[in-house]
Backbone as numpy.savetxt, mean C-alpha at the origin, in Angstrom:
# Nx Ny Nz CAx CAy CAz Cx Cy Cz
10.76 -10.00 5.63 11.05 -9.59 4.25 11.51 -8.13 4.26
12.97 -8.18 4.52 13.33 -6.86 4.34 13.57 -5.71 3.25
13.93 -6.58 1.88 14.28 -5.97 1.04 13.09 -5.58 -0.05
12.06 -5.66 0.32 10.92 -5.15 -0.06 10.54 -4.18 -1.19
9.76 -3.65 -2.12 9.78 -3.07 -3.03 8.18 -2.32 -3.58
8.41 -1.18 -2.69 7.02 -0.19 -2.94 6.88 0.31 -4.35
7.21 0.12 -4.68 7.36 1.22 -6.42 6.02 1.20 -7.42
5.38 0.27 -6.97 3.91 -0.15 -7.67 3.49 -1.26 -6.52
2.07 -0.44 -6.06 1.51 -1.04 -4.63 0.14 -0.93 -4.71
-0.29 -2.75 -5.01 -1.89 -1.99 -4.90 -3.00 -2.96 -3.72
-3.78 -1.77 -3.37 -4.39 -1.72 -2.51 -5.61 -2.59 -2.54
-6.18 -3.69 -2.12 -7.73 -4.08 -3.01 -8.27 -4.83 -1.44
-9.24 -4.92 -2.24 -10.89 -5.41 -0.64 -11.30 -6.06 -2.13
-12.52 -7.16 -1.28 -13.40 -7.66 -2.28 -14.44 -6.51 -2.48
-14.48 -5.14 -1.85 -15.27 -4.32 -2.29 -14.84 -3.35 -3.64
-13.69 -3.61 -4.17 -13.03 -2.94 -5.02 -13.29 -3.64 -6.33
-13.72 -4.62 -6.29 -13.65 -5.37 -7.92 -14.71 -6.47 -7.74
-14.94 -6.68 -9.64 -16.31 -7.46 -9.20 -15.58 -9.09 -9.93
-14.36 -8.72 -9.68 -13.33 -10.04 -9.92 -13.13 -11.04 -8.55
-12.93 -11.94 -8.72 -11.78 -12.40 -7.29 -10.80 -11.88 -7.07
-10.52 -11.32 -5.81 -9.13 -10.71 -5.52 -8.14 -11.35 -5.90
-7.75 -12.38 -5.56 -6.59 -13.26 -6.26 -6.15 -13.09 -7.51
-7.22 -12.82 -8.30 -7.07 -12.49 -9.66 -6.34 -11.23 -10.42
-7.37 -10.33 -9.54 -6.69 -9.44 -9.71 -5.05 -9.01 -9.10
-4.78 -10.08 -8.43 -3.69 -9.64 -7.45 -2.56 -10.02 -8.66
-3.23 -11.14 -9.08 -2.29 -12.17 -10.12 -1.99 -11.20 -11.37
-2.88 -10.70 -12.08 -2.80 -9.78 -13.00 -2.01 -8.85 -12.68
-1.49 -7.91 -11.34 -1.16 -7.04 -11.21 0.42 -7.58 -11.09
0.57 -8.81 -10.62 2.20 -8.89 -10.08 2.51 -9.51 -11.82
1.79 -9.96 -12.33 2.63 -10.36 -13.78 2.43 -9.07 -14.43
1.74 -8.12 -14.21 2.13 -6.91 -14.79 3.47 -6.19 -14.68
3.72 -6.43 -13.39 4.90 -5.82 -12.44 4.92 -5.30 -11.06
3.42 -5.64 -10.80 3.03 -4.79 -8.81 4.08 -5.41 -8.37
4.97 -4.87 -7.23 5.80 -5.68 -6.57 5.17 -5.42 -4.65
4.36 -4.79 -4.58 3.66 -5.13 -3.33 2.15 -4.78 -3.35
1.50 -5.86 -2.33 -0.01 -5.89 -2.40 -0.46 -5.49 -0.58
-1.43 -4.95 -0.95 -2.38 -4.75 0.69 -3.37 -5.21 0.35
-3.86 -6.14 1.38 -5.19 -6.60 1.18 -5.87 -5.80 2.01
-7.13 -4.68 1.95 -8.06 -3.81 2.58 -8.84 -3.62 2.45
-9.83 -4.45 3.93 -10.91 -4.38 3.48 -12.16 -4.29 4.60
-13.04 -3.40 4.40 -13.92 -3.08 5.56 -15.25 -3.94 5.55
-15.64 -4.54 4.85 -16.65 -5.20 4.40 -16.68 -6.73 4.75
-15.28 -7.36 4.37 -15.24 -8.72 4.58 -15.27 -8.80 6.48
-15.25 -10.26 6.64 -15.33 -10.70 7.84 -13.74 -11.06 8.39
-13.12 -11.64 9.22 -11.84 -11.97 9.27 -11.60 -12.96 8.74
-12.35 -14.06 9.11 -12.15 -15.11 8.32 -12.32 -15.07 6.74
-12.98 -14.37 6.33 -13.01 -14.21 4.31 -11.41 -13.20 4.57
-11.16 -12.30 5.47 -9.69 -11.66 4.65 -8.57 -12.66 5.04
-8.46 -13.61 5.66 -7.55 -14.83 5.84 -7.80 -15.49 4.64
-8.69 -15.72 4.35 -8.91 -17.01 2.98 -8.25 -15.82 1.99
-8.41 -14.61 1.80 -8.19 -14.24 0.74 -6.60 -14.02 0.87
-5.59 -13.92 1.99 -4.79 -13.70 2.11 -4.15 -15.02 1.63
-4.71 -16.00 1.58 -4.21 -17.37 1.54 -4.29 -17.37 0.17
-5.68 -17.59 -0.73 -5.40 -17.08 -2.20 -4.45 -16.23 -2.80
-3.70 -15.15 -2.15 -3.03 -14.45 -2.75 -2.20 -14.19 -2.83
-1.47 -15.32 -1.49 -0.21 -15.45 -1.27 -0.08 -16.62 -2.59
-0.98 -17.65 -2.59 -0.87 -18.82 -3.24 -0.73 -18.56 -4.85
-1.03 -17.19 -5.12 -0.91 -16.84 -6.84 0.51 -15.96 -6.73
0.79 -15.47 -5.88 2.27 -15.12 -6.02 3.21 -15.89 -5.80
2.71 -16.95 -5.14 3.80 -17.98 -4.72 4.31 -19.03 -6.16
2.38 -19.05 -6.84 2.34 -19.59 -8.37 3.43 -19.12 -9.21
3.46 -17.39 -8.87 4.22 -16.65 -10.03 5.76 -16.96 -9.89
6.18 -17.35 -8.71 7.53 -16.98 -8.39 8.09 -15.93 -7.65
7.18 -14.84 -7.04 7.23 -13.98 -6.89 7.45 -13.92 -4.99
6.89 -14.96 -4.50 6.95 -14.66 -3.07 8.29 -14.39 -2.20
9.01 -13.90 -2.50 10.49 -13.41 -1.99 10.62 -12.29 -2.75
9.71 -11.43 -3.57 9.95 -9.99 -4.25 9.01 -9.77 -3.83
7.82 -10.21 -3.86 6.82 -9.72 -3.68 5.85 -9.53 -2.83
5.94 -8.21 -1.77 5.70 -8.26 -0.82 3.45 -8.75 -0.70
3.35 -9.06 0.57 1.84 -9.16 0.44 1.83 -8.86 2.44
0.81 -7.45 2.53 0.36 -7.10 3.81 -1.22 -6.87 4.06
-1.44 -6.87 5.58 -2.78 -6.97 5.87 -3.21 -5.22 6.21
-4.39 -4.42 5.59 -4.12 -3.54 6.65 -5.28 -3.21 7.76
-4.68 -2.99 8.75 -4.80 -2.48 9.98 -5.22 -3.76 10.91
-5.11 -4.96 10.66 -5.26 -6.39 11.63 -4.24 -6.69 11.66
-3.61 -7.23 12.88 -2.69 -7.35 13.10 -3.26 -8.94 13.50
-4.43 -8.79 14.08 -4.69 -10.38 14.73 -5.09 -11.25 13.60
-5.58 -10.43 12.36 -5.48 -11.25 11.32 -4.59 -11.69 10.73
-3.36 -10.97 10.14 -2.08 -11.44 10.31 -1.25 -12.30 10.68
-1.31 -12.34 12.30 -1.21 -13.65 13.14 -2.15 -14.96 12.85
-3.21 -14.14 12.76 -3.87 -15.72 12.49 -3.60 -16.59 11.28
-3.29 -15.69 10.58 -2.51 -16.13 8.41 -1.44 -16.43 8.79
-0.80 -16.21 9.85 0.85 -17.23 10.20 0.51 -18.13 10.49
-0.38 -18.34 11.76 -0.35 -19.11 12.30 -1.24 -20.60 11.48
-1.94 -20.56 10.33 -2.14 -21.38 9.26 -0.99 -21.15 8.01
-0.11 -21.04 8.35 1.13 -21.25 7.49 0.98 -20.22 6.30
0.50 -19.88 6.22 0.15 -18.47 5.15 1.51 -17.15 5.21
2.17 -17.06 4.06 2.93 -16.08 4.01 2.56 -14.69 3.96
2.05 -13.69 5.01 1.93 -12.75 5.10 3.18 -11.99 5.37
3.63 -10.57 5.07 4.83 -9.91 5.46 4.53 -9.31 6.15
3.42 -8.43 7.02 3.16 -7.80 7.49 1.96 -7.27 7.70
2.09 -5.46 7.99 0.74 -5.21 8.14 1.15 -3.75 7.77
-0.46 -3.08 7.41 -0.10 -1.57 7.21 -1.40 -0.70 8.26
-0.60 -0.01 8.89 -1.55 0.76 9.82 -1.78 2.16 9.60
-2.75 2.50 10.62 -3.28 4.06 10.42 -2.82 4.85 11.16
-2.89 6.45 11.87 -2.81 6.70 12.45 -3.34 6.57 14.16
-4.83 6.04 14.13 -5.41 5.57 14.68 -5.46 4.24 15.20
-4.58 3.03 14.66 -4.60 1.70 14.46 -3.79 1.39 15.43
-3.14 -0.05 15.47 -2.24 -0.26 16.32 -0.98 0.47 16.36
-0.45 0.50 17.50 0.75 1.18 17.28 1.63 0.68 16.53
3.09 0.84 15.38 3.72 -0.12 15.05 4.87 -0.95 15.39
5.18 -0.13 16.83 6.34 -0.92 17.55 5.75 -2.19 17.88
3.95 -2.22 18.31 3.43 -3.38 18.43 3.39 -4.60 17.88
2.91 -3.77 16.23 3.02 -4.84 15.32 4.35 -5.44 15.14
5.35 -4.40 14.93 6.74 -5.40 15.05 6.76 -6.41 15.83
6.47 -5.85 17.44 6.94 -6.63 18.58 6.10 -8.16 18.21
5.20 -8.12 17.73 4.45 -9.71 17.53 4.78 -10.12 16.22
5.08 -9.51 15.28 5.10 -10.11 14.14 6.88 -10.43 13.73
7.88 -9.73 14.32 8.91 -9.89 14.39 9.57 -9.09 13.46
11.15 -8.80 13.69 12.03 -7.59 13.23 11.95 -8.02 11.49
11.51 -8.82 11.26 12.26 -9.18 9.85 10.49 -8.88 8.92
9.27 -8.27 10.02 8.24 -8.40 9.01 8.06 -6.23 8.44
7.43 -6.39 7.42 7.26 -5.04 6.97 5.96 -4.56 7.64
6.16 -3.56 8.50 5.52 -2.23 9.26 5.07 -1.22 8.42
4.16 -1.00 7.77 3.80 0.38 6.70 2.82 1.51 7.78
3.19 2.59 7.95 2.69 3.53 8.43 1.77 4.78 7.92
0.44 4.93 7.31 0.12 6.11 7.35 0.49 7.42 8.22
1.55 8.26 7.01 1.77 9.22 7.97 0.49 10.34 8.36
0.58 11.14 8.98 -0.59 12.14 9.37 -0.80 13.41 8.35
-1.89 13.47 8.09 -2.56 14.02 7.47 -2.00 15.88 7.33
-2.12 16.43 8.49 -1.95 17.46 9.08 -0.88 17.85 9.32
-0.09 19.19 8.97 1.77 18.79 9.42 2.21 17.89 9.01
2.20 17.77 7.89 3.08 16.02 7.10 4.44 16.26 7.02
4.88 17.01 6.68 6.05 17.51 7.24 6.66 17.39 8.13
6.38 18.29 8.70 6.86 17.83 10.37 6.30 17.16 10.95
5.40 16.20 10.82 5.16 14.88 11.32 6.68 13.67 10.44
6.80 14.00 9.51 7.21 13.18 9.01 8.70 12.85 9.33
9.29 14.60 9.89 10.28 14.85 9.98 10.90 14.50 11.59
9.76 14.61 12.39 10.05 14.05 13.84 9.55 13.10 14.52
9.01 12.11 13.37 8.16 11.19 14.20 9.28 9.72 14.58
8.75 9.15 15.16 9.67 7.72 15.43 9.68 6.47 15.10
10.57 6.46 14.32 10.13 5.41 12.82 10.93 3.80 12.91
11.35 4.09 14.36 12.26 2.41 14.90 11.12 1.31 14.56
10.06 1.36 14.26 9.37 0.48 14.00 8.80 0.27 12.18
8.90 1.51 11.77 8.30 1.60 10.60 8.84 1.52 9.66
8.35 0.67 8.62 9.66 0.44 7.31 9.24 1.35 6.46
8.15 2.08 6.22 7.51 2.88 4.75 6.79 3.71 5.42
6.65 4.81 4.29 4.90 5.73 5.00 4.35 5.43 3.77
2.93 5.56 4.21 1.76 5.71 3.15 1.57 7.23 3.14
1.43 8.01 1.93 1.16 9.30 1.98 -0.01 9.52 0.67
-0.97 10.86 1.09 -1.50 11.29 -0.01 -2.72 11.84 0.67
-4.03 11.68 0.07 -4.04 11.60 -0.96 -3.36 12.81 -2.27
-3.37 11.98 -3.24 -2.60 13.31 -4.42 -4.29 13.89 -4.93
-5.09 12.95 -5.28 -6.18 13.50 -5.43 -7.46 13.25 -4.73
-8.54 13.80 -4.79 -9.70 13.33 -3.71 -10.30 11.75 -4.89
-10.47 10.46 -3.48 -11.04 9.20 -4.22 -12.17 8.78 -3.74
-13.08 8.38 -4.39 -14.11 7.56 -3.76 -13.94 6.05 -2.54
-13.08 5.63 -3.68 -12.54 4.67 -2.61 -11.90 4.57 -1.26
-11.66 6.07 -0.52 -11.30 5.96 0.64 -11.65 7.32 0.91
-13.00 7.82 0.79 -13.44 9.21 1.58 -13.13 9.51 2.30
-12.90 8.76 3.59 -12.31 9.34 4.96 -10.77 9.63 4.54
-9.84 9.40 3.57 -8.76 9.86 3.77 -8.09 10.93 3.55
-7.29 11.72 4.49 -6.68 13.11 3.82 -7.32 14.07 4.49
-8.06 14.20 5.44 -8.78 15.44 5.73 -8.38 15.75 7.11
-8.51 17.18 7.52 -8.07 17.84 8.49 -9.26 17.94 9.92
-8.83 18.09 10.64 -9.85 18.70 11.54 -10.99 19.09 11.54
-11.17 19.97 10.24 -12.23 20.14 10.09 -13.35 19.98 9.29
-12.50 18.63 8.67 -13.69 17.49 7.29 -13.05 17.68 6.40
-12.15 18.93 5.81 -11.76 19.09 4.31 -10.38 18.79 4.21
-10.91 17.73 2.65 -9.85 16.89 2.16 -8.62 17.55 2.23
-7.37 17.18 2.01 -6.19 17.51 2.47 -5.28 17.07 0.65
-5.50 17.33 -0.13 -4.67 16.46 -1.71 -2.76 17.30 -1.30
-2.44 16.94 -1.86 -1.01 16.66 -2.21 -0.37 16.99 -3.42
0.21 18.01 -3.18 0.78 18.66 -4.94 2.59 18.38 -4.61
2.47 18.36 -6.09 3.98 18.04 -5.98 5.18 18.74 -5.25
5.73 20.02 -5.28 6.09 19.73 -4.95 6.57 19.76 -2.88
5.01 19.70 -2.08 5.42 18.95 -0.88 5.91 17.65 -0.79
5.83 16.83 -2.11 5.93 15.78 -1.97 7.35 15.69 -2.18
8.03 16.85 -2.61 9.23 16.74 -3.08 10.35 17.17 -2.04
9.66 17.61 -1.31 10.20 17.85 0.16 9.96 16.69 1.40
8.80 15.94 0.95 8.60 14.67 1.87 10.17 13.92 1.52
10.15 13.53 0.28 10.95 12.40 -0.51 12.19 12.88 0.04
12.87 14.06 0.09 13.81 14.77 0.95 14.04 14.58 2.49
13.02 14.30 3.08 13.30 14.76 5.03 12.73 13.37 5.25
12.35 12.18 4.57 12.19 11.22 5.27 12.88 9.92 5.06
13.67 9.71 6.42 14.11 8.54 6.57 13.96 7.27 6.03
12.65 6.89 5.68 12.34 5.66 5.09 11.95 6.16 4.06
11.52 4.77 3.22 10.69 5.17 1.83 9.38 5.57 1.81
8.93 6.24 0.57 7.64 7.15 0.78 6.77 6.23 -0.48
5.43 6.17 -0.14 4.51 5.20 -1.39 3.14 6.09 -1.10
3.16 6.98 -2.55 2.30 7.88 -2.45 0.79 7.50 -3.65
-0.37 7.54 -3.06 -1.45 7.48 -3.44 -2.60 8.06 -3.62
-3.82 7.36 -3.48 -5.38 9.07 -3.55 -5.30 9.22 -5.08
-6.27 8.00 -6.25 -6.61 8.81 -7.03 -5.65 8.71 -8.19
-3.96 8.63 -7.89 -3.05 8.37 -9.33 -3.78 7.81 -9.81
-3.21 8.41 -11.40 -3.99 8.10 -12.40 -2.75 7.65 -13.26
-1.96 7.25 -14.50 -0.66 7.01 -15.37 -0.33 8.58 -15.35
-1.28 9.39 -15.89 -1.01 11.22 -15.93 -0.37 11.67 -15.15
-0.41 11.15 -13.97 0.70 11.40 -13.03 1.48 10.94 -12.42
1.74 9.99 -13.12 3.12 9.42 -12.58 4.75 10.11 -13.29
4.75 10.34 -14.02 5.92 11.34 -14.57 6.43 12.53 -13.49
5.44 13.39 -12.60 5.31 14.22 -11.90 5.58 13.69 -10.88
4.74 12.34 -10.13 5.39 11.66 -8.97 6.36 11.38 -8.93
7.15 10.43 -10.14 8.64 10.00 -9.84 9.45 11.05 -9.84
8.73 12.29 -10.24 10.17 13.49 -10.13 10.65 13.75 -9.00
9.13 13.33 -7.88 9.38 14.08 -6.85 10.46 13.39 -5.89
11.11 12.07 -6.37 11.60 11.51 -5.25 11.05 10.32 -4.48
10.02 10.15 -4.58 9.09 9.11 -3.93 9.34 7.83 -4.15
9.62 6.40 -3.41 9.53 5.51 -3.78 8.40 4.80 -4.57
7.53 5.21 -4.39 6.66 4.42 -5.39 5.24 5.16 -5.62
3.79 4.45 -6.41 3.03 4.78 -6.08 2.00 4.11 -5.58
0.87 4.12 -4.83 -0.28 2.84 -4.66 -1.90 3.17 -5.27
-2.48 1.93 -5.92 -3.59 2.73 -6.15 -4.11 1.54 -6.18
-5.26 1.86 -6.14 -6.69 0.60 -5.68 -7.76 0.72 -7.15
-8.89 1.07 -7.31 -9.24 1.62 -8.17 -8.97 1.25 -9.88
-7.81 2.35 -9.65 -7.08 2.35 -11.10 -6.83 0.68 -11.33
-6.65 -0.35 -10.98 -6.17 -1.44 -11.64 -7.73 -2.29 -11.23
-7.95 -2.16 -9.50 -8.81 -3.10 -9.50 -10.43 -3.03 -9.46
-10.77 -1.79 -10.04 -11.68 -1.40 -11.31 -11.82 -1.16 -12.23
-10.66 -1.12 -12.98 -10.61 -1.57 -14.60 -11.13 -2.47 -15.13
-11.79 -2.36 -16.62 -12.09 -3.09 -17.05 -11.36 -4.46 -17.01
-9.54 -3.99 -17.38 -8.76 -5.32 -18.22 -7.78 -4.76 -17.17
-7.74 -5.17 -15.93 -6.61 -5.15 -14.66 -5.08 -5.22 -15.00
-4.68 -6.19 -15.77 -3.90 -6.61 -16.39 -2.87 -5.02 -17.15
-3.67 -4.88 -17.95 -3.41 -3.45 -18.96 -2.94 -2.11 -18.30
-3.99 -2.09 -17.26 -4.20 -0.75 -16.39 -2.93 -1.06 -15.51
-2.39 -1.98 -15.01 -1.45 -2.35 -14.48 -0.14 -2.28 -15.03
-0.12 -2.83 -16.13 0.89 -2.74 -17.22 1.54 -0.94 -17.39
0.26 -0.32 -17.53 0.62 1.25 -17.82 1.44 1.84 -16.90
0.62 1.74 -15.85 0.98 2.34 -15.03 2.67 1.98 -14.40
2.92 0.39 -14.58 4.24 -0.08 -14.30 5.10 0.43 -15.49
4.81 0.52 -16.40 5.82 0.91 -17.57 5.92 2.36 -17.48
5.03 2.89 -17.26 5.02 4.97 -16.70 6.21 5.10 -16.21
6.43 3.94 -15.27 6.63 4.49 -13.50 8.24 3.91 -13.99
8.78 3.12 -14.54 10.25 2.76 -14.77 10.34 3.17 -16.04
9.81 4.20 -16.52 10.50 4.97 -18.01 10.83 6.48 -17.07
10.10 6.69 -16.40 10.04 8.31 -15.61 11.76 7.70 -14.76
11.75 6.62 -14.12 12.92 6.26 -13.00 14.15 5.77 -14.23
């Protein structure tokens, strides 16, 4: 799935909502999400396969499975294993730490989507010299500090790393692929994000701890193509 579409990307685990993921996944793509990560530290492999299977199966409901992308992150063997039960997965999204992504290409094949957390530290010039023959997107941020992913954004020496505009406006500038920036967006800032250039934004949280998923989804998609 090459022609893919970061612009509203959300992130969810069954630790994120006290919904079924599916549900919420469903709410978000009839809102307008046009790509999903399923992430999750809690489940087992086999519960993030079933859920990958649910959630392909409500986008597939919508019409959506040829717009709408759906990735695993950081399993790659889970991935494979959701092919290999006929399950439409596109890919996978990795860390810095994770598999490499020439890897994931090399098994999952040229035509699947590679998402890369870029590095924390020097984002810049990480961003600007790194080697991206494998990578279709970066993940960048955080813009603000989140509960939902403490470990992310921080330097060497524990402290968080946030993201003001405009570095981001210099990312959206020097990088080759598209940029899907997260950590914390809230609708308040999405006017400020799309200025910067960025393909899209991702957020976990904001939709799939909302009360009414649906709504919170809605906002944030209507923010984000009145600002573009």
């Amino acid at each position: 799935m090459k022609n893919f579409d970061v612009s509203a990307y959300l992130v969810i685990g069954a630790e994120n909502t006290t919904r079924p993921v599916e549900e919420v996944v469903a709410l978000a793509v009839r809102a307008g999400f046009t790509f999903v990560q399923i992430r999750s530290k809690t489940s087992t492999a086999r519960e993030i396969i079933l859920t990958l299977k649910k959630c392909a199966d409500v986008i597939a409901g919508l019409g959506k499975s040829e717009t709408v992308a759906l990735v695993v992150n950081d399993r790659l063997d889970i991935a494979l294993a959701a092919r290999e039960a006929s399950i439409k997965v596109d890919g996978v999204h990795v860390g810095q730490g994770d598999i490499p992504p020439e890897v994931c290409k090399k098994y999952l094949g040229e035509n699947s989507i590679v998402g890369l957390s870029a590095r924390t530290e020097n984002l810049l010039e990480y961003v600007k010299n790194a080697n991206i023959r494998a990578v279709d997107y970066f993940g960048a941020g955080p813009l603000h500090e989140t509960a939902t992913k403490p470990d992310c954004g921080k330097n060497s020496s524990g402290v968080v790393i946030t993201r003001d505009f405009d570095e981001l406006t210099e990312l959206a500038k020097i990088s080759a692929i598209p940029v899907v920036v997260g950590g914390g967006v809230r609708v308040s800032d999405i006017p400020a994000l799309a200025a910067t250039g960025v393909a899209g934004f991702f957020v976990v949280s904001a939709v799939a701890g909302a009360e009414n998923p649906y709504t919170a989804a809605l906002e944030l998609v209507k923010a984000w193509h009145i600002c573009k």
